[in-house]
DSSP file (Angstrom, degrees, kcal/mol; ACC not computed):
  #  RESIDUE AA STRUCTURE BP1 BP2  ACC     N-H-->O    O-->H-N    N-H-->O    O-->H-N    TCO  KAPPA ALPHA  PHI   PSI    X-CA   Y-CA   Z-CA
    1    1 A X              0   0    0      0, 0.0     2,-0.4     0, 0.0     0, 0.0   0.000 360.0 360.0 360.0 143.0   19.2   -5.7   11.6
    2    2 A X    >>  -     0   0    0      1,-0.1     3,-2.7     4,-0.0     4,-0.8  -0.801 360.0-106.8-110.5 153.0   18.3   -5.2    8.3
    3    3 A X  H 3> S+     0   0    0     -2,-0.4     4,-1.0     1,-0.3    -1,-0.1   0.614 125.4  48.8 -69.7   2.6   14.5   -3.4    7.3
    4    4 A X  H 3> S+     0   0    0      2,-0.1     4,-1.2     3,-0.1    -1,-0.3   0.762 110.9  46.1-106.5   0.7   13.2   -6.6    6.2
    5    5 A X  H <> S+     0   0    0     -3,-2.7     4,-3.8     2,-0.2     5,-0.2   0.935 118.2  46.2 -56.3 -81.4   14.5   -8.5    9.6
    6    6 A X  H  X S+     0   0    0     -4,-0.8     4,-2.1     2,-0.2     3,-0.4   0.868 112.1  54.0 -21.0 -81.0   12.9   -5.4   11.2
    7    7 A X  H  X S+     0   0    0     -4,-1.0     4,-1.6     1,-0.2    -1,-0.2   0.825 113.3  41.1 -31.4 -48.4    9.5   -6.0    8.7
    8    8 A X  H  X S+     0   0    0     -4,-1.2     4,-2.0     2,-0.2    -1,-0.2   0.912 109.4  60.2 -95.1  -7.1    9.0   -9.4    9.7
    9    9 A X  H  X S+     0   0    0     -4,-3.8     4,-1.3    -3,-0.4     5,-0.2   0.962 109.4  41.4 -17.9 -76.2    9.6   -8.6   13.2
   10   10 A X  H >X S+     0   0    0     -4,-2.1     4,-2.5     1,-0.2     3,-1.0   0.938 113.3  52.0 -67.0 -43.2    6.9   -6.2   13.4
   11   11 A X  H 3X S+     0   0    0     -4,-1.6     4,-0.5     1,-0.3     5,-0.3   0.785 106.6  57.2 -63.4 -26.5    4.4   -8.6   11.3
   12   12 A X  H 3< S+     0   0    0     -4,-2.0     4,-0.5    -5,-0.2    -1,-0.3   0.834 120.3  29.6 -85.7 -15.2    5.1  -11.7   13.8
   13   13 A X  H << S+     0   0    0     -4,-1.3     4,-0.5    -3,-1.0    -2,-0.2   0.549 119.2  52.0-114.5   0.2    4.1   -9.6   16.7
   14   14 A X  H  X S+     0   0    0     -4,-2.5     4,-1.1    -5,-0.2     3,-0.3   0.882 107.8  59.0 -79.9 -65.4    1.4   -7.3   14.9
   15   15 A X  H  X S+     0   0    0     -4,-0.5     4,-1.0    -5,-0.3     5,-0.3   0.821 111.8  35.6 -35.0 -94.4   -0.5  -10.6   13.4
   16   16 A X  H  > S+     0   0    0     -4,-0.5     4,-1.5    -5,-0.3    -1,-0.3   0.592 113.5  55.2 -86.8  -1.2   -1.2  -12.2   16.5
   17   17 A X  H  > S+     0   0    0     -4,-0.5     4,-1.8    -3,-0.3    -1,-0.2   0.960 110.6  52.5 -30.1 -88.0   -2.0   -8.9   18.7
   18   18 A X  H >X S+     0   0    0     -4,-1.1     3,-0.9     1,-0.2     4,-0.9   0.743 109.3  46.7  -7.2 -86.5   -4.6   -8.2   15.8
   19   19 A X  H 3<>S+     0   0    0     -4,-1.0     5,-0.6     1,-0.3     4,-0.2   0.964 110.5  51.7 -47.6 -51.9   -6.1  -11.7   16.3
   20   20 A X  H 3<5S+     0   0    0     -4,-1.5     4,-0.3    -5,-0.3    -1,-0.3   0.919 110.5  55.3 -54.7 -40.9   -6.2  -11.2   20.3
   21   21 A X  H XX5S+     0   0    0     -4,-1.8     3,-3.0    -3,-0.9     4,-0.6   0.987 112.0  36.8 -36.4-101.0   -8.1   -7.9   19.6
   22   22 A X  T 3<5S+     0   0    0     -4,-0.9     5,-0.4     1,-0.3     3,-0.3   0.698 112.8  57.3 -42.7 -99.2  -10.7   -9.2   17.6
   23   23 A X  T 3>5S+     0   0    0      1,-0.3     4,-0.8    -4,-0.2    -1,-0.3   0.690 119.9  39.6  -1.7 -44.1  -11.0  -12.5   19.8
   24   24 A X  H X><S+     0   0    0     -3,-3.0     3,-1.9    -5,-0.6     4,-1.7   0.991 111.0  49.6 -65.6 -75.5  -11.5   -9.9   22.4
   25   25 A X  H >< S+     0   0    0     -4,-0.6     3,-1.6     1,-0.3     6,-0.2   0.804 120.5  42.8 -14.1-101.5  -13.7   -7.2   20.8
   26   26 A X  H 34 S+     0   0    0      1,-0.3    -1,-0.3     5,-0.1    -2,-0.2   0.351 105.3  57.0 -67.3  -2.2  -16.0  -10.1   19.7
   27   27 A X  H << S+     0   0    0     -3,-1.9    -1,-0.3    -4,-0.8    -2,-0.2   0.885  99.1  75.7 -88.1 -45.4  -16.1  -12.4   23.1
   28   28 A X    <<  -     0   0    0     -4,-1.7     4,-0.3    -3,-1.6     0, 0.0  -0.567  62.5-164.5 -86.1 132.7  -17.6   -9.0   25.2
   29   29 A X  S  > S+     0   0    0      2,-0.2     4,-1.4     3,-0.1    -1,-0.1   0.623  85.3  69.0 -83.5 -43.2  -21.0   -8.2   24.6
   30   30 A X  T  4 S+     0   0    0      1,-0.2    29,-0.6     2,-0.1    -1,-0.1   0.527 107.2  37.8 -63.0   7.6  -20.6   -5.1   26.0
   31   31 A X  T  4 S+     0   0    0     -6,-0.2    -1,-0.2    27,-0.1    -2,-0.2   0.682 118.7  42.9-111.7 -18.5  -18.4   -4.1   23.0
   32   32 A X  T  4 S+     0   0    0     -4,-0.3     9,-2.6    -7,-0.2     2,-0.3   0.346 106.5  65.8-114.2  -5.4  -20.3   -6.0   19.8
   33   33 A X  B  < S-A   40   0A   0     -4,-1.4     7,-0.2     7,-0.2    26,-0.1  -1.000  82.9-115.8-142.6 173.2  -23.7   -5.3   20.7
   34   34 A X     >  -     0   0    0      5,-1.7     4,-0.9    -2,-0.3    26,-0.2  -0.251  23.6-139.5-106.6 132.6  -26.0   -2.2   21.0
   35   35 A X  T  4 S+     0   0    0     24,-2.9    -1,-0.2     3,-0.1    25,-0.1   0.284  96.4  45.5 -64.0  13.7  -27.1   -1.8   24.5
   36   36 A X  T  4 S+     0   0    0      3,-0.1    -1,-0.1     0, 0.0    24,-0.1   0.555 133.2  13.1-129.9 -71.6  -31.1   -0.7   23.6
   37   37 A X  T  4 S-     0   0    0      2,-0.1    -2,-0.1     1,-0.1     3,-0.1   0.768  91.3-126.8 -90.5 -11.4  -31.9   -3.6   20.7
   38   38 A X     <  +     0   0    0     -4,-0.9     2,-0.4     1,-0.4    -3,-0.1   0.828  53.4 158.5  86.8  28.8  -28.9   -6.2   21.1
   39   39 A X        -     0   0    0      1,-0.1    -5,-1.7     2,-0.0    -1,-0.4  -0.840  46.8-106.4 -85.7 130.9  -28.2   -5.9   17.3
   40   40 A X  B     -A   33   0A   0     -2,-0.4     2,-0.8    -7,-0.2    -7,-0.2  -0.345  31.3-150.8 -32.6 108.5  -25.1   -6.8   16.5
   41   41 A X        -     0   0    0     -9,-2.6     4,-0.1    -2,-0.3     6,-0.0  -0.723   7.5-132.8-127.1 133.4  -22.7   -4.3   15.7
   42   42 A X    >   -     0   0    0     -2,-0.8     3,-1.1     1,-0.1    -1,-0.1   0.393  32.9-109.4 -53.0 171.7  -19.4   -4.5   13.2
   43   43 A X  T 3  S+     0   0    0      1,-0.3    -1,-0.1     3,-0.0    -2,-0.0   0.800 127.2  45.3 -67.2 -30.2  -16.2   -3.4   13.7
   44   44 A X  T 3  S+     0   0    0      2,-0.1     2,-0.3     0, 0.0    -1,-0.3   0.401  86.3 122.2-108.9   9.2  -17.0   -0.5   11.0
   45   45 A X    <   -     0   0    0     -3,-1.1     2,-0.7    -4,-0.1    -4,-0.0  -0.654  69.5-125.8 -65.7 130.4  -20.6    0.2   12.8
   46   46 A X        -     0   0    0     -2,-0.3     2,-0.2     2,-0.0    -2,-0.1  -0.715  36.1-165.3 -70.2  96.0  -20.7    3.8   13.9
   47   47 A X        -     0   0    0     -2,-0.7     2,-0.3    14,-0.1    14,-0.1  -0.655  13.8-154.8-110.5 147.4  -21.7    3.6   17.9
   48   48 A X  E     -B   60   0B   0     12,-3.3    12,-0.9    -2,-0.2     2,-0.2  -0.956  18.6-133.1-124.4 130.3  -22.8    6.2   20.0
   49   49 A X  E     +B   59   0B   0     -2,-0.3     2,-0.4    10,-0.2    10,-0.2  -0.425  25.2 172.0 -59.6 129.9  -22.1    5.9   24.0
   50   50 A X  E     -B   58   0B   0      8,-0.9     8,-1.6    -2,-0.2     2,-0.3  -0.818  33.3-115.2-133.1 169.8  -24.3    6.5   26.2
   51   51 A X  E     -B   57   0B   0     -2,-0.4     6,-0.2     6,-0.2     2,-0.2  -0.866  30.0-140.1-103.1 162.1  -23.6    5.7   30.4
   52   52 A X    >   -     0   0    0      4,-0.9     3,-2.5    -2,-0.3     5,-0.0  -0.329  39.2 -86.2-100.6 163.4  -25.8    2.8   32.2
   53   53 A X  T 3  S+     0   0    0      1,-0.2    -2,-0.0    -2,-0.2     0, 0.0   0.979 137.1  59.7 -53.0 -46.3  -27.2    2.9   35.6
   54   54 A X  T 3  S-     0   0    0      1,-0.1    -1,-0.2     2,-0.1     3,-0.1   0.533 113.1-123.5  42.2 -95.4  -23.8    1.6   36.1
   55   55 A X    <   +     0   0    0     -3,-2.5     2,-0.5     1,-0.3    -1,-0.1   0.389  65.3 133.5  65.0  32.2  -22.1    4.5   34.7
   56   56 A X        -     0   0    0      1,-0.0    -4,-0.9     2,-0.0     2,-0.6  -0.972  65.8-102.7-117.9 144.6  -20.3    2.6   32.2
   57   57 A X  E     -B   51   0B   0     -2,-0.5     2,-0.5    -6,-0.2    -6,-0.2  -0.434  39.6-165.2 -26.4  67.9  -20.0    3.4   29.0
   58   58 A X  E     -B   50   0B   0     -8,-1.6    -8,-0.9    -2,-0.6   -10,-0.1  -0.598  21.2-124.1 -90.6 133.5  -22.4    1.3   26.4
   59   59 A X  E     -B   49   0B   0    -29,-0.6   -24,-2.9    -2,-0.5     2,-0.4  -0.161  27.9-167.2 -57.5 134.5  -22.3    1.1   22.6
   60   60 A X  E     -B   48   0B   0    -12,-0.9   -12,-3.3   -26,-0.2    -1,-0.0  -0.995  19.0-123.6-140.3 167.1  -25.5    2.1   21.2
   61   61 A X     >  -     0   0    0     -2,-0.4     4,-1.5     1,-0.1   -14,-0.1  -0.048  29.4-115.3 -88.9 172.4  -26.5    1.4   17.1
   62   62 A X  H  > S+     0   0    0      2,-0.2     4,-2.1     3,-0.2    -1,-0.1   0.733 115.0  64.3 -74.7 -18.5  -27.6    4.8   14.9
   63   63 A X  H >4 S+     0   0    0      2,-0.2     3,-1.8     1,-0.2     5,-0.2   0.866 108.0  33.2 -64.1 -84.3  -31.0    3.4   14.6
   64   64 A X  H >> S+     0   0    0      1,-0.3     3,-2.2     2,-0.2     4,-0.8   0.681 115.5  64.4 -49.6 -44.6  -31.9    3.5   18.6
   65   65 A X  H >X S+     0   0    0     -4,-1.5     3,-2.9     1,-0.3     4,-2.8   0.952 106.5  41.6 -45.1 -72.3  -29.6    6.9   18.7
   66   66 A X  H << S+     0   0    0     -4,-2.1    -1,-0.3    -3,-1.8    -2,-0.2   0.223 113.8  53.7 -73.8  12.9  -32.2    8.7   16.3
   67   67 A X  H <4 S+     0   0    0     -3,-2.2    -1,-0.3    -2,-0.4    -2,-0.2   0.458 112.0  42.6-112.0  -9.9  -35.1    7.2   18.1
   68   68 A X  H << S+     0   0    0     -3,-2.9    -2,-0.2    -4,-0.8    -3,-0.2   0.652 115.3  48.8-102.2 -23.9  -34.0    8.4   21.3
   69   69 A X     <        0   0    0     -4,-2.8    -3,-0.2    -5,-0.3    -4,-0.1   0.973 360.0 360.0 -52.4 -52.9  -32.9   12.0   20.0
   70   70 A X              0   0    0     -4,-0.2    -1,-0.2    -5,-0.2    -2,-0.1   0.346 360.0 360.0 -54.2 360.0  -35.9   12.6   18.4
């Protein structure tokens, strides 16, 4: 195989993983929004975790983080 065989290789089965991630990521609420106000939060939002009665693991935003530190 030659490195651009190889190159599109990896780009037909990197593309739609990518797409299946995000499809994912954004279908769960428990990953896309902040467990205290329910804001939405981006892929490039800064989360902090905090555990649920649960004990799993929920995203929360930096606002509601500094209001609960403080």
């Amino acid at each position: 195989m030659t490195e651009q065989e190889i190159n599109n290789l990896v780009l037909l089965i990197g593309l739609p993983l990518l797409f299946i991630g995000y499809l994912i990521y954004f279908s769960s609420d428990r990953l896309s929004k902040c467990a205290m106000c329910g804001k939405d939060l981006s892929v490039k939002a800064h989360r902090y975790w905090y555990k649920n009665d649960e004990g799993k693991d929920v995203p929360v935003c930096t606002q509601c983080h500094n209001r609960v530190s403080n």
